[in-house]
VEXDREN-2710 file (C-alpha; in Angstrom, 1 decimal):
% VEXDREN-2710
k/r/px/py/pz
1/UNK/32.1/-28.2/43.1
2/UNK/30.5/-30.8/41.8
3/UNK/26.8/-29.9/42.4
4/UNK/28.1/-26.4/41.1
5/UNK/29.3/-27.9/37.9
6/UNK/25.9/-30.0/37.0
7/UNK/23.9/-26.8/38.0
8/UNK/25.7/-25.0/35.3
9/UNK/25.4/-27.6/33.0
10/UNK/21.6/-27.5/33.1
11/UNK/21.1/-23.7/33.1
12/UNK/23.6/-24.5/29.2
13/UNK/20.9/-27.3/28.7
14/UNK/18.1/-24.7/29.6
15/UNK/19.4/-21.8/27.8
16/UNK/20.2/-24.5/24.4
17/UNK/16.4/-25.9/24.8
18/UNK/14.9/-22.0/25.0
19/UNK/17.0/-20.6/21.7
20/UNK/15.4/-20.6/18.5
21/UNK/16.0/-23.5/16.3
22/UNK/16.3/-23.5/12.5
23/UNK/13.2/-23.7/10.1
24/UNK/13.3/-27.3/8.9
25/UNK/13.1/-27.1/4.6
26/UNK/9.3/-27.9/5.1
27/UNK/8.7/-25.4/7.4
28/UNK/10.4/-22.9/4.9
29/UNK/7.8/-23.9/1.7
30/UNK/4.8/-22.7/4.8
31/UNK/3.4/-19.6/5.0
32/UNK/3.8/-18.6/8.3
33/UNK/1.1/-15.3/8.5
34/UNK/-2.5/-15.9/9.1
35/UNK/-5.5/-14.6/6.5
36/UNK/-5.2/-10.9/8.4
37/UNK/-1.4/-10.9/8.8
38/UNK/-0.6/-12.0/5.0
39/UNK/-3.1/-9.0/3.9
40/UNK/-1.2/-6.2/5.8
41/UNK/2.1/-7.8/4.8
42/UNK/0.8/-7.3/1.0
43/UNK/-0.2/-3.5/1.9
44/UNK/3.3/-2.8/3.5
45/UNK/5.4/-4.4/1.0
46/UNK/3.7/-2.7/-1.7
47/UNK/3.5/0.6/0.0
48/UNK/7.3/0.0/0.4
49/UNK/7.4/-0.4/-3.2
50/UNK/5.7/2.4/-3.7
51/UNK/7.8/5.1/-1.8
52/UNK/4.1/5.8/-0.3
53/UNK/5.0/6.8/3.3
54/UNK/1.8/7.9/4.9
55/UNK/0.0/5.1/3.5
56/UNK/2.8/2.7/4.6
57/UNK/2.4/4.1/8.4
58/UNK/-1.2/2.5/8.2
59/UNK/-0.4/-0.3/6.5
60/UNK/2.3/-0.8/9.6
61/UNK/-0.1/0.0/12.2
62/UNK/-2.9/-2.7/10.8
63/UNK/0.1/-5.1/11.0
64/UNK/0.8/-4.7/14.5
65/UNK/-2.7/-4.7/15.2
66/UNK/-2.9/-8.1/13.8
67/UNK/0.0/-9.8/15.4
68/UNK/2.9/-8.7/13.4
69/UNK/6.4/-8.4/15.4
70/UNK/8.6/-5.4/14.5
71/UNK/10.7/-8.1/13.3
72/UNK/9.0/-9.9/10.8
73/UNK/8.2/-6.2/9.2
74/UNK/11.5/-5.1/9.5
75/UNK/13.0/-8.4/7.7
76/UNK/10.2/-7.8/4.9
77/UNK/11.1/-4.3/4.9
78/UNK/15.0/-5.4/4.4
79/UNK/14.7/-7.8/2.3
80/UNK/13.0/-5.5/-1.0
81/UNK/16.1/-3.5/-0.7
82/UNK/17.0/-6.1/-3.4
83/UNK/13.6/-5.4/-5.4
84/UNK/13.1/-2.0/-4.3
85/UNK/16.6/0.0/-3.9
86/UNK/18.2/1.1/-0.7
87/UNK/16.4/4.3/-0.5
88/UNK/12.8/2.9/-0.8
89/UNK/14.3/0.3/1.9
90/UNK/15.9/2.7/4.2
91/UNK/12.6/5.0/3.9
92/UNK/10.0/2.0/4.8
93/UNK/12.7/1.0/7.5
94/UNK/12.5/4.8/9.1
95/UNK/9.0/4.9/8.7
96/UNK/8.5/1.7/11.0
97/UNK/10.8/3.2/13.2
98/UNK/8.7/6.5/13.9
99/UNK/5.5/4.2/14.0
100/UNK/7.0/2.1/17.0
101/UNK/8.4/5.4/19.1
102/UNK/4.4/6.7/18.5
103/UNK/2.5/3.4/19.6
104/UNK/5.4/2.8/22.6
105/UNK/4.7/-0.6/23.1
106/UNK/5.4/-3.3/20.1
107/UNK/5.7/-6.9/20.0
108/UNK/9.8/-7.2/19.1
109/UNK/9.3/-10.6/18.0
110/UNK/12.0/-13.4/17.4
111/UNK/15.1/-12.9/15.9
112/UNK/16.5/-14.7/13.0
113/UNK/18.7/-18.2/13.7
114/UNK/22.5/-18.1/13.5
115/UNK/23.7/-18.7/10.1
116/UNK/25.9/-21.9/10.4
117/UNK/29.7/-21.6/10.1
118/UNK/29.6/-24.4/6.9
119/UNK/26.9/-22.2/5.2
120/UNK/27.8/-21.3/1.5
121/UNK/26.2/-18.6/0.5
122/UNK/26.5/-18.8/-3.3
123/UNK/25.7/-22.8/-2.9
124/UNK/22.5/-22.6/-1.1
125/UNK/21.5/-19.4/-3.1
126/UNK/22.0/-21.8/-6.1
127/UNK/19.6/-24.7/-4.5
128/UNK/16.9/-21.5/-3.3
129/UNK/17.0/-20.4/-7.2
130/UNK/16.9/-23.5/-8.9
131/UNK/13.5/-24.6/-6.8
132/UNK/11.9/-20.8/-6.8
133/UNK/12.1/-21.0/-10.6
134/UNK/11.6/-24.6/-11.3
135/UNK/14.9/-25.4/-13.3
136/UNK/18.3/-24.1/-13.2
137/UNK/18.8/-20.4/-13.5
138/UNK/21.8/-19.1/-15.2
139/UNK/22.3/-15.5/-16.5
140/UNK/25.3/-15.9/-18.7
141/UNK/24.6/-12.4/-19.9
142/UNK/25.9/-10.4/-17.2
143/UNK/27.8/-13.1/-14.6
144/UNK/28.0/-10.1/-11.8
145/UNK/24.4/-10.2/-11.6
146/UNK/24.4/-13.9/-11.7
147/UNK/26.7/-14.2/-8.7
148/UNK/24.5/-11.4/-6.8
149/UNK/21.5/-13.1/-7.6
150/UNK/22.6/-16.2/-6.8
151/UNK/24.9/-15.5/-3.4
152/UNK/23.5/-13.0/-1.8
153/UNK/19.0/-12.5/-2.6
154/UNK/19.2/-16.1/-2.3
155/UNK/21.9/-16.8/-0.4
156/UNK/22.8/-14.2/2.5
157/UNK/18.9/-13.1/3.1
158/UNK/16.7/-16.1/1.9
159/UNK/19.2/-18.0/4.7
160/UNK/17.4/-15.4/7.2
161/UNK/14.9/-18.0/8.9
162/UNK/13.1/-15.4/10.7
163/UNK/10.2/-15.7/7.5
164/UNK/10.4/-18.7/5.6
165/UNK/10.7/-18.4/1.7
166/UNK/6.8/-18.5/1.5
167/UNK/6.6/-15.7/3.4
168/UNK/9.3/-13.8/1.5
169/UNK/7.9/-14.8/-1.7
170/UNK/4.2/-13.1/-0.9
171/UNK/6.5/-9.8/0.3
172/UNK/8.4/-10.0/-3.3
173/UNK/4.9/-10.2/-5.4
174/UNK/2.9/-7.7/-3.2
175/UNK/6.0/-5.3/-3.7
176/UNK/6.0/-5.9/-7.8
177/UNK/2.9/-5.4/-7.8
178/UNK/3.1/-1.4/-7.1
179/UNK/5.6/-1.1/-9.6
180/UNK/4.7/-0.7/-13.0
181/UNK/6.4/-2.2/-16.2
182/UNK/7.7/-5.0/-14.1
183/UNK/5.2/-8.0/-15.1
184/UNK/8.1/-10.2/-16.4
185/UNK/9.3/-10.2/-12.8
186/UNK/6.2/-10.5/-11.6
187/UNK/4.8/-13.1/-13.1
188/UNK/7.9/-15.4/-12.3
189/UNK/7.6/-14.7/-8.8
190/UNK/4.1/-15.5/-8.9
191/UNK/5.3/-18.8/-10.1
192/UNK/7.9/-18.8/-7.4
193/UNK/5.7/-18.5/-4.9
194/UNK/3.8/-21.4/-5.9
195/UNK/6.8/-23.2/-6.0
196/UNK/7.8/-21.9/-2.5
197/UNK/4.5/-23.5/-0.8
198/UNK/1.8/-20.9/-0.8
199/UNK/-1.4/-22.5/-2.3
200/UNK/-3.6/-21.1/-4.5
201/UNK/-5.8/-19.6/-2.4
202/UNK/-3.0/-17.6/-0.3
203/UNK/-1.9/-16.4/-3.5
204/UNK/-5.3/-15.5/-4.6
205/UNK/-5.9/-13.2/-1.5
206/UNK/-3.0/-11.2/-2.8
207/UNK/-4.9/-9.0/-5.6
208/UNK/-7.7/-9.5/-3.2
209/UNK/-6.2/-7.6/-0.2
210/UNK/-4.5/-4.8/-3.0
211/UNK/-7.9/-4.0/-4.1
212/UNK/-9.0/-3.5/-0.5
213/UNK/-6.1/-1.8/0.6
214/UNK/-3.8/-0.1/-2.1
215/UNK/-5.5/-0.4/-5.5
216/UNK/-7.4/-1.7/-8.3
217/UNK/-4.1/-1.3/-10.7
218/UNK/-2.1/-3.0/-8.5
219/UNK/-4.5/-5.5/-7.8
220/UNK/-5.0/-6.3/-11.8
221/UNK/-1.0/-6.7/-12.0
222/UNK/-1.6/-9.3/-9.3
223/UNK/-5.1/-11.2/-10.8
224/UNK/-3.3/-11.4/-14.7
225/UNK/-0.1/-13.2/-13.4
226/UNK/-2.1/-15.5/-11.2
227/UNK/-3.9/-15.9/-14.1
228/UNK/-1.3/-16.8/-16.8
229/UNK/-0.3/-19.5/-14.0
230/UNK/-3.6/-21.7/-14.9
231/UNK/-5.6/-20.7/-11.8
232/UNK/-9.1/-20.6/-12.2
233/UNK/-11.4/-18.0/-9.9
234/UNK/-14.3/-15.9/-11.0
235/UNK/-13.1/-13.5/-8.7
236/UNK/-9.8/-13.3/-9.9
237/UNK/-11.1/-13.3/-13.5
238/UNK/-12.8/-10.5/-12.7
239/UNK/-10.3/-8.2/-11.3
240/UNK/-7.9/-9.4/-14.3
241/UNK/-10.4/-8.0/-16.9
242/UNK/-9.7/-5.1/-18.8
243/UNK/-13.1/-4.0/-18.2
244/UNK/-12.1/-4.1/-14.4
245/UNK/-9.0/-2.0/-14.9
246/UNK/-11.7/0.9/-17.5
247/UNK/-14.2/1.2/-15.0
248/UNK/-12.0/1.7/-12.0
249/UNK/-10.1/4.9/-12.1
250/UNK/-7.6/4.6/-9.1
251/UNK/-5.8/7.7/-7.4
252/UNK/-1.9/7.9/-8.3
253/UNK/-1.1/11.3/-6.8
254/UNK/1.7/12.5/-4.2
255/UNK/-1.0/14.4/-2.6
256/UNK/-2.1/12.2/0.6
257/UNK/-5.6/10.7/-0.2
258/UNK/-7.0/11.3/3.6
259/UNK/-9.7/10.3/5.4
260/UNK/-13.1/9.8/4.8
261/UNK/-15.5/12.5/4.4
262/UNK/-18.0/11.5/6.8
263/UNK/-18.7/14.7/8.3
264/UNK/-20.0/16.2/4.9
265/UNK/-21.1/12.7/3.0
266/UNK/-24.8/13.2/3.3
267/UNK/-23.7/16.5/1.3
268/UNK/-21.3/14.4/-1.2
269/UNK/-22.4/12.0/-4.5
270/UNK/-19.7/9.6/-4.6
271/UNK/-17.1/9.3/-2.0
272/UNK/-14.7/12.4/-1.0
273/UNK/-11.7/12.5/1.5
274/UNK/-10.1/15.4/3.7
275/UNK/-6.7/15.8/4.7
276/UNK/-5.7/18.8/6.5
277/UNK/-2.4/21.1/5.3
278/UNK/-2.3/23.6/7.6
279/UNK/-4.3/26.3/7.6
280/UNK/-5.9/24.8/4.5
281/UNK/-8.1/21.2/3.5
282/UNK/-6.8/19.1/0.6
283/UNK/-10.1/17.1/-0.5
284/UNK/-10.0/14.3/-2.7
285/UNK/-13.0/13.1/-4.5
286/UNK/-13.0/10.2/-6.4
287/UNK/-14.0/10.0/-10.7
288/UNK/-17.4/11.0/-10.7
289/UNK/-18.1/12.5/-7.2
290/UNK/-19.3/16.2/-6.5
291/UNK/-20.6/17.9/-3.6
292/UNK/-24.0/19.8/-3.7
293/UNK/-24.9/23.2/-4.8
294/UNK/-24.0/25.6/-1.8
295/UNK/-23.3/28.6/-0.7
296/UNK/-20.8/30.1/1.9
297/UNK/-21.5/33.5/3.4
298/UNK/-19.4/36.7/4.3
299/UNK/-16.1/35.0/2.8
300/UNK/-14.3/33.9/-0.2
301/UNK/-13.8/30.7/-0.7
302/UNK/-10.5/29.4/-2.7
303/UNK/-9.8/26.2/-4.6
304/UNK/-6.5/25.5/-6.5
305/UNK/-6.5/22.2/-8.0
306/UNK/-3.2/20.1/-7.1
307/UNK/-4.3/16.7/-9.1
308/UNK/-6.7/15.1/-11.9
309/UNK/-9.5/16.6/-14.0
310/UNK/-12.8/18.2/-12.3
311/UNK/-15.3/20.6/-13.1
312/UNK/-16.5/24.1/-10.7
313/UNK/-19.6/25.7/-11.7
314/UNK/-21.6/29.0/-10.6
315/UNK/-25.2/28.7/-11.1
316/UNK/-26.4/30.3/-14.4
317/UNK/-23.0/30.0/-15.8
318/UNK/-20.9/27.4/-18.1
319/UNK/-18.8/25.0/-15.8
320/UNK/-15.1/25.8/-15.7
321/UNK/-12.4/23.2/-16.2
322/UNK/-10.8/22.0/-13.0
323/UNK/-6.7/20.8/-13.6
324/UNK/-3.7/20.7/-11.9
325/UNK/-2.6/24.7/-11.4
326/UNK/-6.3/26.2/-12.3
327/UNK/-7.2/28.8/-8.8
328/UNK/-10.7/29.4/-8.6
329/UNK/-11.8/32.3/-6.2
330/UNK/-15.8/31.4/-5.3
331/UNK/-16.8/34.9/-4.4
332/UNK/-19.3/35.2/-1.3
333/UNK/-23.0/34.3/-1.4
334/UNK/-22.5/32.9/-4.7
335/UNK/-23.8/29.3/-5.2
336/UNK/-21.8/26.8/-6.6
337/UNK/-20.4/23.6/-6.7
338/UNK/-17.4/21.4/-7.8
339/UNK/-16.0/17.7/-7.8
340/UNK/-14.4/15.1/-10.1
341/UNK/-14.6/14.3/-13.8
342/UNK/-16.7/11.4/-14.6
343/UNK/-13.3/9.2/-15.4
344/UNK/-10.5/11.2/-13.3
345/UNK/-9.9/11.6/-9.4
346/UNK/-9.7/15.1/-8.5
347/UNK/-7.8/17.1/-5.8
348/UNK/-7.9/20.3/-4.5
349/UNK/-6.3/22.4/-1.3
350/UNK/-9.4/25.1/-0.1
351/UNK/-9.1/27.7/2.5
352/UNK/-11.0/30.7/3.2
353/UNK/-9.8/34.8/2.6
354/UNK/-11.8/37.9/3.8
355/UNK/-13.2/36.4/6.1
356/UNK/-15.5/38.8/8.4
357/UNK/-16.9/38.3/11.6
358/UNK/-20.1/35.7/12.1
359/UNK/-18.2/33.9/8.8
360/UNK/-18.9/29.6/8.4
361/UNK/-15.7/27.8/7.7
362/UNK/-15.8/24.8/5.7
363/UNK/-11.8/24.4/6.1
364/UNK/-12.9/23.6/9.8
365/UNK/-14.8/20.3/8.4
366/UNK/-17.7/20.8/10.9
367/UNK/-21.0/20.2/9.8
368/UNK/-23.7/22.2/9.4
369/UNK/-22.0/25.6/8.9
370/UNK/-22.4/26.0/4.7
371/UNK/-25.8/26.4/3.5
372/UNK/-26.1/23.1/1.5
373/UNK/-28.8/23.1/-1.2
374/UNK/-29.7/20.9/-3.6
375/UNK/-27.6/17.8/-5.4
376/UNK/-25.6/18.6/-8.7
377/UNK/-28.6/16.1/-11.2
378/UNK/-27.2/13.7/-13.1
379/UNK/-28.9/15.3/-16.1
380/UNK/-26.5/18.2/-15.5
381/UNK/-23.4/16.3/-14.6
382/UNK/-24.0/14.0/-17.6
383/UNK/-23.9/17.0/-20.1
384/UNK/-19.9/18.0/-18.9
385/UNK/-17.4/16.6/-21.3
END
């Protein structure tokens, strides 16, 4: 009985040693993700942010792929329900769902430690807030949101130790930054996150990794609140500049952006982007991109433009305005062309009609089927207003 007893005493003892044990409060101020994991975390919280599904479903697949658990996204992914609204939440949180039943096998990751039976929720949401914002915080306007504030974003779910408050500070400022008219809050999360322990350069890869994988808006939010903070980088100057924000047009459509045009890109100036619909192609080319003169044989070709401003144009005639609703019917054997407006993304949805026998089909996105001819000059481009 009493070998029994100090058997089960060291399987507790084993058990005790294997469990989780709380973040110490300088382990909290660390960011916990590497380079590569802190850039997909940026692309997911802001995609969250964003209501941006499709994009999001990448953004959670380059997170597993860099060592991400299901966990750590799904805490991220909880936690902006209190930036974002419960729908945006409960969408991202649905969206990771489907993208672990398609991969099958996930790292699940650790769970968050047991909140302690003396925690006070509204008293260590009070010490989080005072420290993320440098001094006390008191909104006397409207105590409700005080109290909320206060007891339960900094209380119940900053108490989550499964990402420290560095970590949830770079998901807070990655999701502002997709939402527009928010810079207040933005910029004092930027702040907060310093204050929370990430160090200048973690928070300079933030607009860094926005440019690279959401955009150039979003990563100019970013660079001008990291900015008004005092930190000095010629790269971040440079995406903080207005000039940077007038010469990059970024895409801000409900249409799905797609994939690289590869197949057709020695056909393309500029870069373009297929995403099939069906029985149809929506292509997306970016402000000043248009394909070559071409023609397609014993079929009409349709074009109705879904997004932006572009031109079509039949040889010999005037170009004709490409906008949101505008149908264009190319009739066969005619050559032509169309693309983007020098400052505007354009999108269309093309599909073929009358189709007879021995027919190409561009909508197939195989190469070498449309008789390509020459570029669209820049002397003719450059004349389109």
């Amino acid at each position: 009985m009493k070998q029994t007893l100090l058997i089960f005493a060291a399987a507790v003892l084993l058990l005790a040693g294997c469990h989780k044990t709380t973040k110490t409060e300088k382990e909290m101020n660390t960011l916990t993700f590497n380079e590569q994991q802190a850039a997909a975390m940026t692309a997911i919280a802001c995609y969250e942010a964003q209501g941006d599904q499709p994009s999001l479903a990448n953004a959670i697949n380059e997170g597993f792929d860099v060592g991400l658990t299901a966990n750590q996204i799904k805490e991220a992914l909880s936690q902006l329900y209190a930036y974002t609204g419960f729908p945006r939440s409960l969408n991202a949180l649905g969206t990771l769902q489907k993208v672990m039943e398609q991969r099958g096998e996930v790292t699940i990751g650790e769970e968050s430690s047991p909140i302690p039976g003396s925690y006070d929720a509204l008293k260590q949401g009070t010490e989080v807030q005072t420290k993320l914002s440098g001094q006390p915080f008191d909104y006397t306007f409207c105590p409700a949101e005080d109290y909320y504030l206060k007891a339960h974003l900094f209380g119940d779910i900053f108490a989550r130790d499964l990402l420290t408050h560095a970590d949830r500070e770079l998901v807070t400022v990655s999701a502002l930054s997709g939402l527009d008219k928010v810079e207040p809050q933005l910029a004092a999360h930027v702040r907060g996150a310093r204050n929370m322990g990430l160090t200048d350069a973690q928070l300079l890869a933030i607009p860094k990794a926005l440019q690279e994988r959401v955009g150039k808006t979003e990563a100019h939010r970013t660079a001008v609140a990291i900015q008004q903070l005092g930190i000095s980088d010629p790269d971040n100057d440079q995406i903080a500049s207005e000039i940077y924000v007038q010469n990059h047009v970024d895409l801000k459509s409900s249409w799905r952006r797609g994939e690289p045009n590869t197949a057709y890109a020695q056909y393309f100036i500029g870069n373009s982007y297929v995403s099939p619909y069906g029985g149809m192609v929506n292509v997306s080319f970016e402000p000043g991109c248009r394909n070559n003169w071409h023609i397609h044989h014993r079929q009409v070709q349709v074009l109705v433009c879904v997004y932006g401003r572009g031109w079509y144009q039949e040889w010999g005639k005037p170009a004709v305005r490409l906008e949101p609703g505008v149908v264009i019917e190319v009739p066969e054997g005619v050559k032509h062309w169309h693309g983007a407006a020098k400052d505007s993304w354009m999108q269309h949805l093309t599909y073929h009609k009358d189709v007879r026998e021995g027919a190409d089909n561009e909508s197939r996105q195989k190469p070498g089927e449309t008789q390509w001819l020459e570029p669209v000059s820049e002397e003719q481009y450059g004349k389109l207003k």
